[in-house]
FIDORO-148891 format. One record per atom (N, C-alpha, C, O): residue number from 1; residue in three letters; atom name; y, z, x. Coordinates in nm, 4 decimals. Layout:
<rs>
{NUM; ala; CA; {Y; Z; X}},
...
</rs>
This chain:
<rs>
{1; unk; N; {-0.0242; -3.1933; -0.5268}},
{1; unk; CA; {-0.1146; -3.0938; -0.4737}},
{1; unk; C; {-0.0315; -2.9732; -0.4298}},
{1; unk; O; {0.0584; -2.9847; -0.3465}},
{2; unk; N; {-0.0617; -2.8645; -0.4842}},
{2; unk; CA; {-0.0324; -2.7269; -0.4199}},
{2; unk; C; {-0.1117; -2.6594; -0.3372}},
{2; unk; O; {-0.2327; -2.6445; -0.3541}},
{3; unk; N; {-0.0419; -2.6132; -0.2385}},
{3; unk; CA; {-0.1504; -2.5101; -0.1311}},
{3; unk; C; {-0.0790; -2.4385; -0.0808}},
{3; unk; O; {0.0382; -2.4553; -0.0468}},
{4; unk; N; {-0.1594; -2.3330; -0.0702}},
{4; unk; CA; {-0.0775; -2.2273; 0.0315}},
{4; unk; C; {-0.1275; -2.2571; 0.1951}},
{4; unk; O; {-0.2369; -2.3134; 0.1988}},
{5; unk; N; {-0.0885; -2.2394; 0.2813}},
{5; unk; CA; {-0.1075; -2.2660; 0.4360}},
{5; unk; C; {-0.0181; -2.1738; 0.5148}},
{5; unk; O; {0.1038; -2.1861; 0.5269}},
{6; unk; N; {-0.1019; -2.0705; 0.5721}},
{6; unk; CA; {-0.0307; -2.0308; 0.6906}},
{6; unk; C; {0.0083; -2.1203; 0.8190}},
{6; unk; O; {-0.0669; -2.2115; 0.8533}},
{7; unk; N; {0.1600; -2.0846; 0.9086}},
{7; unk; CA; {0.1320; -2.1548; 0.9703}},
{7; unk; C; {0.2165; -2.0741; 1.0898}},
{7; unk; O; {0.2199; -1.9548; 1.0594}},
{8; unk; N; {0.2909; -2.1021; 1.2250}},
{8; unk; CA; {0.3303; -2.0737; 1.2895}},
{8; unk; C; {0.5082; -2.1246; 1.3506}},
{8; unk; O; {0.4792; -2.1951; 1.4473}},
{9; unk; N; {0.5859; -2.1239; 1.3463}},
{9; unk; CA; {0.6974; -2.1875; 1.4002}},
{9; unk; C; {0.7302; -2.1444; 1.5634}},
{9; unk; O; {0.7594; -2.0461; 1.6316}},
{10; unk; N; {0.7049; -2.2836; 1.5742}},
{10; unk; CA; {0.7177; -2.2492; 1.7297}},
{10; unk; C; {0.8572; -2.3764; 1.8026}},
{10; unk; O; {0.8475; -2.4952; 1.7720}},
{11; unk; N; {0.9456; -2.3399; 1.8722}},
{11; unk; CA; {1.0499; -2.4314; 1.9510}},
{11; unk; C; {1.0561; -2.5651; 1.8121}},
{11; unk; O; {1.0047; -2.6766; 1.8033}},
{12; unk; N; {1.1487; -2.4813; 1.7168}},
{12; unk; CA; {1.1859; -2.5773; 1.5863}},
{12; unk; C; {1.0969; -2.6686; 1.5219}},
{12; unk; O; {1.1369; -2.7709; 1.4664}},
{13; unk; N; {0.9286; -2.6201; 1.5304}},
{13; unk; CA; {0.8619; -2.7121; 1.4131}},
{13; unk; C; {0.7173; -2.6034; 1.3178}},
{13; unk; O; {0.6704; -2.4947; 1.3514}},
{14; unk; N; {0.7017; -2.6437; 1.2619}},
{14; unk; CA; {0.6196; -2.5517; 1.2074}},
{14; unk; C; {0.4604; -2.5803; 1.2255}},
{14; unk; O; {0.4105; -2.6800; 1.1734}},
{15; unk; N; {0.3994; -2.5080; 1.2854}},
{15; unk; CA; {0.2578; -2.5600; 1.2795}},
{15; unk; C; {0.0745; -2.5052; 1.2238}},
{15; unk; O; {-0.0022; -2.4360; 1.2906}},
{16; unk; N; {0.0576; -2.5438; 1.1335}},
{16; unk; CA; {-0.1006; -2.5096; 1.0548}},
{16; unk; C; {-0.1744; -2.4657; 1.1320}},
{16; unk; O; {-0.2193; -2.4962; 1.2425}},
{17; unk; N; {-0.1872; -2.3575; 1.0331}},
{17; unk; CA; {-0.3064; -2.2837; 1.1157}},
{17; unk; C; {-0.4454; -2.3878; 1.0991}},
{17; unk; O; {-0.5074; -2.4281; 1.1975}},
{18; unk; N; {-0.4711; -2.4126; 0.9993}},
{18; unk; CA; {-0.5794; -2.5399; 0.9669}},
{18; unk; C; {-0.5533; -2.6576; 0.9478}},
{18; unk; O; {-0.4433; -2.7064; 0.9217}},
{19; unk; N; {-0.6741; -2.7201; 0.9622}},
{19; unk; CA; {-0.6343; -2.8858; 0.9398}},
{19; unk; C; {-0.5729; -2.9242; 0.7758}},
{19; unk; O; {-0.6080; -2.8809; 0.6661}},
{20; unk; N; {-0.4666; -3.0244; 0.8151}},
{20; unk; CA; {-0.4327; -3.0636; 0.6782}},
{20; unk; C; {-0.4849; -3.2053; 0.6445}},
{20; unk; O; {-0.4934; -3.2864; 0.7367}},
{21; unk; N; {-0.5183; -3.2390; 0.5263}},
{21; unk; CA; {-0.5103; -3.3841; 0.4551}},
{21; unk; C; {-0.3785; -3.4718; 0.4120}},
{21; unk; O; {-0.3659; -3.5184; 0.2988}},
{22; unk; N; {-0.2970; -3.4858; 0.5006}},
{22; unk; CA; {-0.1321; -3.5430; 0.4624}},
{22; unk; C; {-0.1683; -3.6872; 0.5194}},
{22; unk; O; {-0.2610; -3.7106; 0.5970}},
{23; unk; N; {-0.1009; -3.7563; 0.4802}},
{23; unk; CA; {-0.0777; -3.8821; 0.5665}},
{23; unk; C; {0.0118; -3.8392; 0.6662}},
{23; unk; O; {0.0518; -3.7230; 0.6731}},
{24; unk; N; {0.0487; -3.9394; 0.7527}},
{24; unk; CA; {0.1534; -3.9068; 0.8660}},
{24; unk; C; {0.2843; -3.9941; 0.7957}},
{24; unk; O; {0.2812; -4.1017; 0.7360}},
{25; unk; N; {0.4054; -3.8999; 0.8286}},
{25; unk; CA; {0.4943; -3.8828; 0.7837}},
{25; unk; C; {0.5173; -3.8476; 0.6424}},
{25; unk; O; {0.6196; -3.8771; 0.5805}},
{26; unk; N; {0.4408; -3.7986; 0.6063}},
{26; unk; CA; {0.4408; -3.7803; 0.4372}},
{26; unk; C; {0.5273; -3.6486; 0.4350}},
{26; unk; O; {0.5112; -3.5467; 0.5022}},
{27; unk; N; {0.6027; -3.6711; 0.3604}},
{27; unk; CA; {0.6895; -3.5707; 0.2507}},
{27; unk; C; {0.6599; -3.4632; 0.1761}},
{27; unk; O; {0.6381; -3.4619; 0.0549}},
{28; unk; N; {0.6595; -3.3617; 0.2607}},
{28; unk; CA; {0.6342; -3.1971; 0.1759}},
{28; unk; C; {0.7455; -3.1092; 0.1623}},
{28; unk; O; {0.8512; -3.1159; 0.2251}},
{29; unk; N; {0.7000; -2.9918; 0.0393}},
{29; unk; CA; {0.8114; -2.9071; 0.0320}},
{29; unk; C; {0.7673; -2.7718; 0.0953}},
{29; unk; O; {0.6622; -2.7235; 0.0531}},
{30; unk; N; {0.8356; -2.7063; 0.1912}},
{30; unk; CA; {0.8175; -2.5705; 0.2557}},
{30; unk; C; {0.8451; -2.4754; 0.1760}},
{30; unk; O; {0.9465; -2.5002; 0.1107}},
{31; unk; N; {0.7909; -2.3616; 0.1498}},
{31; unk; CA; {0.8322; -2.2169; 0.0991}},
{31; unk; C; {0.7875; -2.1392; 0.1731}},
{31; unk; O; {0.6709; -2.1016; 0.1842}},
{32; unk; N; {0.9341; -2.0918; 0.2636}},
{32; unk; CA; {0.9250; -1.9910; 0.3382}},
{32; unk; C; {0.8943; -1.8398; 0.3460}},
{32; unk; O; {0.9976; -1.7734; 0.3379}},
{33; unk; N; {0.7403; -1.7398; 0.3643}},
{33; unk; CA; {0.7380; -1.6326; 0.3193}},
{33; unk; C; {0.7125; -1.5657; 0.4517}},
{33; unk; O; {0.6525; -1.6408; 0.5286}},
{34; unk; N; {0.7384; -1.4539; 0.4985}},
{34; unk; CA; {0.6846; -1.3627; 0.5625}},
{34; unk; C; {0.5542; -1.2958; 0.5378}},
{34; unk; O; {0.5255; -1.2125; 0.4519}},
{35; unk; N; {0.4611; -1.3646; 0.6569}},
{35; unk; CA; {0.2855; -1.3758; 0.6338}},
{35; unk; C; {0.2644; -1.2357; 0.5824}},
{35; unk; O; {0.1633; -1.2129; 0.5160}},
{36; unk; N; {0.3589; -1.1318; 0.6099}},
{36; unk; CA; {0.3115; -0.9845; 0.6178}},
{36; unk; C; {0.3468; -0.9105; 0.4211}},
{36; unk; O; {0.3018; -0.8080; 0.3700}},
{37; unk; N; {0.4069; -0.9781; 0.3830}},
{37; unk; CA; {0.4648; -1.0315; 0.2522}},
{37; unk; C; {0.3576; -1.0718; 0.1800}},
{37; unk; O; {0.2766; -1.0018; 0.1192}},
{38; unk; N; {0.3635; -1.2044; 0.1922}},
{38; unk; CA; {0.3736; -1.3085; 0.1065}},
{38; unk; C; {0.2899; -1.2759; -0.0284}},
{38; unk; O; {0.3301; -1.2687; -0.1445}},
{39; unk; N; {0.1402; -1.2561; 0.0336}},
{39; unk; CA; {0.0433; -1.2189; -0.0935}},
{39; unk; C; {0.0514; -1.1166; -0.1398}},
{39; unk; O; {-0.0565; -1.0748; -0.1816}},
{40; unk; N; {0.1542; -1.0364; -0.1562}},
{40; unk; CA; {0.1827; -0.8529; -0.2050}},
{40; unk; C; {0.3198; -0.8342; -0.3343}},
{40; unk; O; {0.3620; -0.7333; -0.3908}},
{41; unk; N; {0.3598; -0.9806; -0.3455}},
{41; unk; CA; {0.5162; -0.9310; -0.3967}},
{41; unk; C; {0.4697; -0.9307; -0.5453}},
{41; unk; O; {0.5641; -1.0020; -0.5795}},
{42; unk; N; {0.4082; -0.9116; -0.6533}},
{42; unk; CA; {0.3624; -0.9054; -0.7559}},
{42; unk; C; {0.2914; -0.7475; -0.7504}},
{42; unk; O; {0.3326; -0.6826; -0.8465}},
{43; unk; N; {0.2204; -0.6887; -0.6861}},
{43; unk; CA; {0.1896; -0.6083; -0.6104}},
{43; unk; C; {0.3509; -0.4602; -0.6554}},
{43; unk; O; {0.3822; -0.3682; -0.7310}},
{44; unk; N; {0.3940; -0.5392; -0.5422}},
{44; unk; CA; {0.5131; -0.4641; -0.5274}},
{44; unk; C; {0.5934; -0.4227; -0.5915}},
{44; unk; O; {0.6342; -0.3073; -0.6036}},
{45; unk; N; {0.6203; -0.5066; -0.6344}},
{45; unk; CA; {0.7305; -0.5637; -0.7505}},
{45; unk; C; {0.6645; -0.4274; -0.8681}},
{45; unk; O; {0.7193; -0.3200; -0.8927}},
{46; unk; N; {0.5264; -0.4828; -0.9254}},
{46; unk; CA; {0.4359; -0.3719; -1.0280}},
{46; unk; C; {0.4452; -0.1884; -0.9342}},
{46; unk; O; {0.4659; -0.0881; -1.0026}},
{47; unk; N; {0.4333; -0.1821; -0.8366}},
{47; unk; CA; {0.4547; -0.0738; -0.7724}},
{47; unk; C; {0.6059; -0.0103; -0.8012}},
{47; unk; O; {0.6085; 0.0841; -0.8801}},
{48; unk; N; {0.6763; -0.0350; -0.7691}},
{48; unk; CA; {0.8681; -0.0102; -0.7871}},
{48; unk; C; {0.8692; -0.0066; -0.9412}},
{48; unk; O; {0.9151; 0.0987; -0.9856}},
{49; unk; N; {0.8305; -0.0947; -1.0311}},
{49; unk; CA; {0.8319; -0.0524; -1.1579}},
{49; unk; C; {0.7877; 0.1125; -1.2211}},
{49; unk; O; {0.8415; 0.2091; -1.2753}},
{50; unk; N; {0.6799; 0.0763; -1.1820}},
{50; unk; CA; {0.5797; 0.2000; -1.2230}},
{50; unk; C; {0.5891; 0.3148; -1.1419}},
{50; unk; O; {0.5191; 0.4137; -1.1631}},
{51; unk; N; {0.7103; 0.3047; -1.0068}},
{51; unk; CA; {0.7914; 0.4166; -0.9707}},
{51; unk; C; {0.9078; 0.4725; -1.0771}},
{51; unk; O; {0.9403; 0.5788; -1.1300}},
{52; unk; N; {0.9419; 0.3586; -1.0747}},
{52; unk; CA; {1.0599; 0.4004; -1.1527}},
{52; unk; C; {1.0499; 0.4615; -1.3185}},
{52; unk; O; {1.1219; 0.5478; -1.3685}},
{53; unk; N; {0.9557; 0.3988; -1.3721}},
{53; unk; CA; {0.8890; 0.4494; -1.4814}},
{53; unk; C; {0.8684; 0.6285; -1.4584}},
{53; unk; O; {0.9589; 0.6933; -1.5110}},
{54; unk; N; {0.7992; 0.6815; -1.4124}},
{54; unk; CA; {0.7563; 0.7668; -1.3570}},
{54; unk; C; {0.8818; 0.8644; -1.3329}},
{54; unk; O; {0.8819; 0.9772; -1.3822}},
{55; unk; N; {0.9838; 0.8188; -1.2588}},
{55; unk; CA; {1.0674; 0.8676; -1.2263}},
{55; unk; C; {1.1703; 0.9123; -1.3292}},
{55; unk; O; {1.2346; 1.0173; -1.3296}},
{56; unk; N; {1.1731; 0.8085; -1.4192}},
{56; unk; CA; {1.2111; 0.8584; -1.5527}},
{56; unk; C; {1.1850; 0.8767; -1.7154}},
{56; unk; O; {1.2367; 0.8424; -1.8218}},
{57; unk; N; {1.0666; 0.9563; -1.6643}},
{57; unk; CA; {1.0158; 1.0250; -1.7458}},
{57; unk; C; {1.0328; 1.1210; -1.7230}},
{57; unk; O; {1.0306; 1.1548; -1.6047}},
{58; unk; N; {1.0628; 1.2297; -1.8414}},
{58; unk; CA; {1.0925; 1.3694; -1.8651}},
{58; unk; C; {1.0027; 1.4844; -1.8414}},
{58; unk; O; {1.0403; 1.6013; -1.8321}},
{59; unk; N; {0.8723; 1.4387; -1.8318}},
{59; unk; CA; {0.7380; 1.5277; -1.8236}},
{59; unk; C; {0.6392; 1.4531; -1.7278}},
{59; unk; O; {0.6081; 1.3465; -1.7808}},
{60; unk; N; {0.5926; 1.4657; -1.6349}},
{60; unk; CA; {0.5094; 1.4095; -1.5467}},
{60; unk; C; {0.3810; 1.4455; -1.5801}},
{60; unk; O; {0.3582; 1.5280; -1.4917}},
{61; unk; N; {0.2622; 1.4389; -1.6606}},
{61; unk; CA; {0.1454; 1.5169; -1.6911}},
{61; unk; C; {0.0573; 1.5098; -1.5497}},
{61; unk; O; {0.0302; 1.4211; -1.4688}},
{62; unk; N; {0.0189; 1.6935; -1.5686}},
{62; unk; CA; {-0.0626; 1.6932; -1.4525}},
{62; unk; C; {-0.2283; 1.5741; -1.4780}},
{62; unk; O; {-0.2406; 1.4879; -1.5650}},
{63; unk; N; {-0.3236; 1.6096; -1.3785}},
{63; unk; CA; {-0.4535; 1.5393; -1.3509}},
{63; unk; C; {-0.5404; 1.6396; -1.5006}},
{63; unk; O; {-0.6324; 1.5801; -1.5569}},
{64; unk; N; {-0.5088; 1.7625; -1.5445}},
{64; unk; CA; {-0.5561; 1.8541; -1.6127}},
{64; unk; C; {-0.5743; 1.7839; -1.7606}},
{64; unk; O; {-0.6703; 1.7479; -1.8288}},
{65; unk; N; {-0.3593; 1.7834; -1.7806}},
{65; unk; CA; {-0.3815; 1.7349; -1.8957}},
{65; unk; C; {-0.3721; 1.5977; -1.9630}},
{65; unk; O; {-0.3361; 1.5671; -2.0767}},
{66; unk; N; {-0.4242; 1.5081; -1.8379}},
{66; unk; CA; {-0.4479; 1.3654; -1.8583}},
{66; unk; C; {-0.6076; 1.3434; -1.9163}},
{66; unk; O; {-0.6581; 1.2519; -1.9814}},
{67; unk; N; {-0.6678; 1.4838; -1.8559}},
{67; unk; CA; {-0.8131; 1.4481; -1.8604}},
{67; unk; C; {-0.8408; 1.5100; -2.0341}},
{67; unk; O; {-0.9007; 1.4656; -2.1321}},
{68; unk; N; {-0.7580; 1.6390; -2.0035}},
{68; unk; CA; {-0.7768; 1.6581; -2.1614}},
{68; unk; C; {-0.7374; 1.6036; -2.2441}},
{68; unk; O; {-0.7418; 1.6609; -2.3529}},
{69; unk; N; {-0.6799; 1.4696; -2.2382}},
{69; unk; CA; {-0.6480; 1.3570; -2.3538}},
{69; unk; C; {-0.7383; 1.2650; -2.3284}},
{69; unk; O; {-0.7878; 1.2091; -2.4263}},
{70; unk; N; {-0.7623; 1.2438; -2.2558}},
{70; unk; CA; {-0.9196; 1.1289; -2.2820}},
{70; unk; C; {-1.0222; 1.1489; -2.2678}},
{70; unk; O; {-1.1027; 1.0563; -2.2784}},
{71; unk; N; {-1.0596; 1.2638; -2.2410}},
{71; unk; CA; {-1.2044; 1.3583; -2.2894}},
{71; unk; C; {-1.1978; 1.3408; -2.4647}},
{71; unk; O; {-1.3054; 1.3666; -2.5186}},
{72; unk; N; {-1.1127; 1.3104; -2.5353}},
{72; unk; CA; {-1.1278; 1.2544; -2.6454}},
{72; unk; C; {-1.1751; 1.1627; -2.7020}},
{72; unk; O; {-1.2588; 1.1643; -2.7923}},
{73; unk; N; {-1.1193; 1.0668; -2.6475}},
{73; unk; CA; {-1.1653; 0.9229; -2.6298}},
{73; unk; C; {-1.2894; 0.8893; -2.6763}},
{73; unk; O; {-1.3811; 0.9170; -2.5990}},
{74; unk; N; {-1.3355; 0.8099; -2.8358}},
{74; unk; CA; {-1.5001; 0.8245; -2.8340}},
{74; unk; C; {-1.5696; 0.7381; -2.6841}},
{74; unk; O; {-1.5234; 0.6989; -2.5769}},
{75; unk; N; {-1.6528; 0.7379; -2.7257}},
{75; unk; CA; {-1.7303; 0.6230; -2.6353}},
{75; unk; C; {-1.7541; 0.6503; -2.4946}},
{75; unk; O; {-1.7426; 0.7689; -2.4636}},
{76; unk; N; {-1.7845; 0.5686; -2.4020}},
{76; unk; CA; {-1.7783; 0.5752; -2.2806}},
{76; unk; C; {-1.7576; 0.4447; -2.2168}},
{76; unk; O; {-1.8020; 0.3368; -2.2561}},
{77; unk; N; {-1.6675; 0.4727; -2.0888}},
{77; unk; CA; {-1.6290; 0.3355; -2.0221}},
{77; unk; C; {-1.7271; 0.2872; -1.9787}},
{77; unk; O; {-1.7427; 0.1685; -2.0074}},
{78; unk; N; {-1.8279; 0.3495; -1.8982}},
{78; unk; CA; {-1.9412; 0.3141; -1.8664}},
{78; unk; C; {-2.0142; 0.2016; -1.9450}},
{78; unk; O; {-2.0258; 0.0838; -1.9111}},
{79; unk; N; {-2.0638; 0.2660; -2.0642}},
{79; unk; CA; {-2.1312; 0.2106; -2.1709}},
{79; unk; C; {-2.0353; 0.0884; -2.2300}},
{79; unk; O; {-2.0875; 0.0208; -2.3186}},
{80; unk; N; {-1.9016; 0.0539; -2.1902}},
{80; unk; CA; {-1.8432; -0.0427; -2.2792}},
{80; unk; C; {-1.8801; -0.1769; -2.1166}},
{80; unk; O; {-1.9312; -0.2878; -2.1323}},
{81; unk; N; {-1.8423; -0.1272; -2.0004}},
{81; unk; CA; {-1.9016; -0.2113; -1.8869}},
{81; unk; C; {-2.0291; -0.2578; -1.8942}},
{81; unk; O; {-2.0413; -0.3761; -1.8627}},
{82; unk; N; {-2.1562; -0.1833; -1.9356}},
{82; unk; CA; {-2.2715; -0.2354; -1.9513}},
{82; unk; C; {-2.2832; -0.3114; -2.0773}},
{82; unk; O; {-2.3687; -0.3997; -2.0840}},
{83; unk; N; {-2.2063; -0.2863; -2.1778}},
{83; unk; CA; {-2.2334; -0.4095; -2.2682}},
{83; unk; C; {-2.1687; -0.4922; -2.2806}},
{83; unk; O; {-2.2050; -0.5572; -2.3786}},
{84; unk; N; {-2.0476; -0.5509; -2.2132}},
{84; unk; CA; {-1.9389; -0.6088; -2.2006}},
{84; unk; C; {-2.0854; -0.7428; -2.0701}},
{84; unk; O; {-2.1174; -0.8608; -2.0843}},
{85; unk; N; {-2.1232; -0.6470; -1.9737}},
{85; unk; CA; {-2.1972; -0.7487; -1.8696}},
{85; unk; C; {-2.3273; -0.8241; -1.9446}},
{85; unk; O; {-2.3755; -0.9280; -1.8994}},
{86; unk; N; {-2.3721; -0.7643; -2.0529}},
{86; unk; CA; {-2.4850; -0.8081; -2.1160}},
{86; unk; C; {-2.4232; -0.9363; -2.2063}},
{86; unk; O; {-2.4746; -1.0481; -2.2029}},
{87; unk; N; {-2.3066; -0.9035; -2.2864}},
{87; unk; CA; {-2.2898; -1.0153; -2.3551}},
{87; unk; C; {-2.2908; -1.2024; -2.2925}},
{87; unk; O; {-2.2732; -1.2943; -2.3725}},
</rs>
């Protein structure tokens, strides 16, 4: 069984925020994250990329001429969401 569980460390033991289903004394493995972390590093990680991307690139296109390249674009996103929900 995998789970994620917040929990607290307090005077050298660690303790659940919720009730667990373990037996007593049963054998688990800890992975230690910083609560303020934990659910963001994929996140992040995609953020710093797509800085750095950005950063080296030679031409940064403004909001202008992003729009004037997909004002091309047939179709509409709209219209591909409403039939995408119908199927």
């Amino acid at each position: 069984m995998n789970r994620q569980v917040e929990a607290i460390y307090e005077r050298g033991v660690f303790r659940p925020l919720e009730p667990l289903t373990l037996a007593e004394s049963q054998r688990v493995r800890l992975t230690i994250s910083d609560a303020g972390t934990c659910g963001y590093s994929r996140d992040l990680d995609f953020l710093n990329w797509a800085k750095a991307e950005v950063a080296a690139m030679p031409h940064i296109p403004t909001l202008q001429e992003v729009q004037e390249v997909t004002s091309k674009i047939p179709g509409s996103l709209v219209e591909d969401f409403i039939a995408e929900r119908e199927e």
